[in-house]
N, C-alpha and C positions, 0 to 999 in steps of 0.2 A: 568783501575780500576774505575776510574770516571764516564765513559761511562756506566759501572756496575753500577754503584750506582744510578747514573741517572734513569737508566731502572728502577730501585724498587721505591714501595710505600707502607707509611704506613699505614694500616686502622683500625688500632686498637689498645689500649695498655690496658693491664690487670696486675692486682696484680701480680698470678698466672702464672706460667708457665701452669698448667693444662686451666687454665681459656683459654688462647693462643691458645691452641692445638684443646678444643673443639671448637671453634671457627674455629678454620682451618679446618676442618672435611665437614664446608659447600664449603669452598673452593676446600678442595680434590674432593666434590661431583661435583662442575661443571669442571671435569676435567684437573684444574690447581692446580702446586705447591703452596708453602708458606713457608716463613721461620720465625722461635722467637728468636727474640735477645733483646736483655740486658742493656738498657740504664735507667742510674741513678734507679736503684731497678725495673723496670717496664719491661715486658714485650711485646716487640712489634709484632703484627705479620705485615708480608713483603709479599706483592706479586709482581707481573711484573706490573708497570704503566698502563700499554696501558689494562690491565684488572681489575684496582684497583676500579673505582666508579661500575661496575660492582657487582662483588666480596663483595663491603659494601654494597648495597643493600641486596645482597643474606643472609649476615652474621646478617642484622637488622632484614628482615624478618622471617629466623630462632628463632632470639632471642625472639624475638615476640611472635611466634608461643610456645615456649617453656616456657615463662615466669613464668607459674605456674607451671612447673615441676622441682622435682618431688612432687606433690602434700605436701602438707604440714597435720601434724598430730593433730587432733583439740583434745588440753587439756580442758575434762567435767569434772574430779572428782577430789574432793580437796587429798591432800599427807595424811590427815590424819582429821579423824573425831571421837567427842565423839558417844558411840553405845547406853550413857545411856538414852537420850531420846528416844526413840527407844525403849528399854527394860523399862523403865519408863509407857509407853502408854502400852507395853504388860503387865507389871503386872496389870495395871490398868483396864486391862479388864477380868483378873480373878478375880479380887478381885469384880468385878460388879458379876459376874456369881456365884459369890459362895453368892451375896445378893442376889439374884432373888431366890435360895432356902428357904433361910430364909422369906423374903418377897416376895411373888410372884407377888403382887401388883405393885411392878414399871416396871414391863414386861408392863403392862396394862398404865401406863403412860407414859412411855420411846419410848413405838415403835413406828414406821412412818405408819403412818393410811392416808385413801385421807378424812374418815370420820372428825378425829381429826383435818388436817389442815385445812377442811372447817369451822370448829368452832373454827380457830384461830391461834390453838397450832401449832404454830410452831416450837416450840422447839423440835417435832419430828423427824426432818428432821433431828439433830447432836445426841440426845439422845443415837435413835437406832442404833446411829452406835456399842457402846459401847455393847449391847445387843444382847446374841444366844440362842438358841434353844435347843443344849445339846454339851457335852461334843467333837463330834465330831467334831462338826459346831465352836468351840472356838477354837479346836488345830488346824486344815487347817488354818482360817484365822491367827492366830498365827504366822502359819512358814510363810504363804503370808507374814504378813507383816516384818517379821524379815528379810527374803529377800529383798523383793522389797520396804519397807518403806527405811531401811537403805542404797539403792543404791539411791533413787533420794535425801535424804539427802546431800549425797555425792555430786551431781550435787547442789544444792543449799543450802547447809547447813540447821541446823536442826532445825530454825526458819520459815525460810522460805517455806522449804520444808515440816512440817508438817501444816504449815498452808495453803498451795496450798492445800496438801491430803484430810485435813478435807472440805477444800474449794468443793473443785470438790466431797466429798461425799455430803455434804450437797445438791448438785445442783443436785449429781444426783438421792438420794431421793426425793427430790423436785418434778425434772419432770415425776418420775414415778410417786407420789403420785397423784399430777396434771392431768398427763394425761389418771389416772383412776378413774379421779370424776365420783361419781355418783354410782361407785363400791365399793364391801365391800373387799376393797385392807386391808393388813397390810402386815410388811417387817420389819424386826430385823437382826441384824450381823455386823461386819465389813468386811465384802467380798465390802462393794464398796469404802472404804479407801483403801482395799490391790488392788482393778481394778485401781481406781484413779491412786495409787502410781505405778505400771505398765502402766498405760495411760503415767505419766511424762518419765519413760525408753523410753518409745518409742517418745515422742514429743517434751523431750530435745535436742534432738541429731538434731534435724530435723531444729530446730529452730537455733541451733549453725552455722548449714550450713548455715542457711537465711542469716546470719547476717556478716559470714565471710567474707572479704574484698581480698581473695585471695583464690584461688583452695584450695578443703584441700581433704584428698583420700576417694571415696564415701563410703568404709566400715566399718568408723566412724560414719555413721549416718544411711546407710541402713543398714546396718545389726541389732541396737542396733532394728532401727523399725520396722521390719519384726520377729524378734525376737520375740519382744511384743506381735505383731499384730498373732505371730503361739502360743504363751502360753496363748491368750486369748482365741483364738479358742480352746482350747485345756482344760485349767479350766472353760471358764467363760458357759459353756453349760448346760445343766443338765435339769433331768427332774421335774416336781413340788414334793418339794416345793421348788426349786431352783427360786431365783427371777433374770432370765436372764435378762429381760430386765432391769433391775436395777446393773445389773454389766457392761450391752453395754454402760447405761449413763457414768458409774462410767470413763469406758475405755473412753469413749469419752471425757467428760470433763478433764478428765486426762491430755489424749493428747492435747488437745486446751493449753490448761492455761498452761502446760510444753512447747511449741512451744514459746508461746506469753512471758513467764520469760523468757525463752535463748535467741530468737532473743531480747529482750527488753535490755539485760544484766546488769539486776539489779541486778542479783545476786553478780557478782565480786563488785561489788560497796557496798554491805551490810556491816558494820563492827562488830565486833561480839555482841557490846553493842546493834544492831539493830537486832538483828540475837534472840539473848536472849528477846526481847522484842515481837518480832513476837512468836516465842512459849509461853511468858506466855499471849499473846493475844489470842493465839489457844486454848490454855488447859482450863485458862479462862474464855474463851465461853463454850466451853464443861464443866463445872463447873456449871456457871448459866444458861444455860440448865435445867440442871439437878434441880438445885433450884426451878426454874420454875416449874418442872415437877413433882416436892414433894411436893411442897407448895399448887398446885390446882389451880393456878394463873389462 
């Protein structure tokens, strides 16, 4: 019996009896037994000596090999989010389209011109986000953003996350306006808030992956991104007066600036009193905007 025992070695001890087993599995694989047995709560697994440093190598390299499996499930959206900013900014945008009947004059101040920003105004670049053309053009962006505003909320809360959206419209008015100096550009709507706030579906995810410090399963992040990247394809086209290249910005900066918050992971760090602070910094500026843009500044 000694002579038995002698012959065995330990190379491992685990919580789990399962933990034990799969472990032994690399052992079955090079053709030798194993046995688990039971000392003080723990789990040992046993092989023959004369194949034991063997056998732990085999069992280390396995582990190794395996260490990120099975992929782990990356948590983006909070358990629960108010929807009234969100619905707050949509009525806000009817209640601008139902002034532009009454006044048609702030169509003419409010919209993003490359004229206008040569001579200053900038304030057209957040203005015209607010600003459409008719009835059809207010309900599409509408349901965009009711969608897609309120899902990257959800990934950064609704400080944050509307002030990226208006962020990344503003830029990408900007470089349309920009880089049609010299043309008699003009561009109204919120189609490049509702591309924006689809740019962050798509460049949260991507950025969450960056930043993860252990495997997590790729179809947390390619999927949300390819997603994006076939519904842009898909609305952001159209033919004049569709301003496509001003939805590719929108999508684009989108995606940047939603990459660079999730890998940054500023968001979990925001507390709500910061979160509340960012939106009335957002609405705010769209506020004196508009001030700006009445007043003749």
């Amino acid at each position: 019996m000694e002579d038995e025992e002698e012959a065995l070695a330990v190379i491992g001890s685990y919580r789990t009896a399962r933990q034990a087993h799969e472990a032994g599995l690399s052992v079955l694989a090079c053709g030798h037994p194993y046995w688990v047995r039971i000392v003080e709560g723990r789990f040992l697994l046993v092989v023959m000596s004369d194949r034991a440093e063997k056998l732990k190598r085999e069992i280390d390299m396995t582990a190794a090999k395996n260490r990120f499996w099975p992929p782990r499930a990356l948590d983006l959206s909070a358990p629960s989010l108010s929807k009234w900013p969100t619905i707050a900014f949509m009525l806000m945008l009817a209640l601008v389209f139902g002034f532009q009947y009454e006044y048609p004059s702030i169509v003419t101040s409010g919209l993003n011109s490359s004229e206008g920003l040569e001579a200053g105004e900038c304030w057209r670049i957040l203005t015209a986000v607010t600003l459409h053309s008719d009835i059809g053009h207010l309900a599409g962006n509408l349901l965009g953003l009711s969608v897609f505003a309120y899902l990257s909320c959800r990934y950064m809360g609704n400080g944050l996350g509307w002030a990226v959206i208006l962020a990344a419209a503003c830029l990408a008015n900007l470089s349309n306006a920009w880089l049609r100096s010299g043309e008699d550009f003009s561009s109204l709507g919120a189609s490049t808030a509702v591309f924006a706030a689809l740019g962050l579906l798509a460049g949260y995810p991507v950025g969450s992956y960056l930043r993860a410090k252990v495997e997590i399963q790729a179809r947390d992040w390619l999927l949300p991104f390819f997603g994006a990247c076939v519904a842009f394809a898909w609305m952001g086209g159209g033919e004049f007066p569709t301003d496509v290249p001003g939805h590719f910005w929108a999508f684009g900066y989108g995606s940047a600036l939603g990459l660079v918050v999730a890998w940054s992971g500023v968001a979990r760090r925001l507390n709500p009193w910061v979160q509340a602070l960012l939106l009335s910094i957002a609405w705010g500026s769209l506020a004196f905007c508009w001030l700006l843009a009445l007043s003749g500044f």
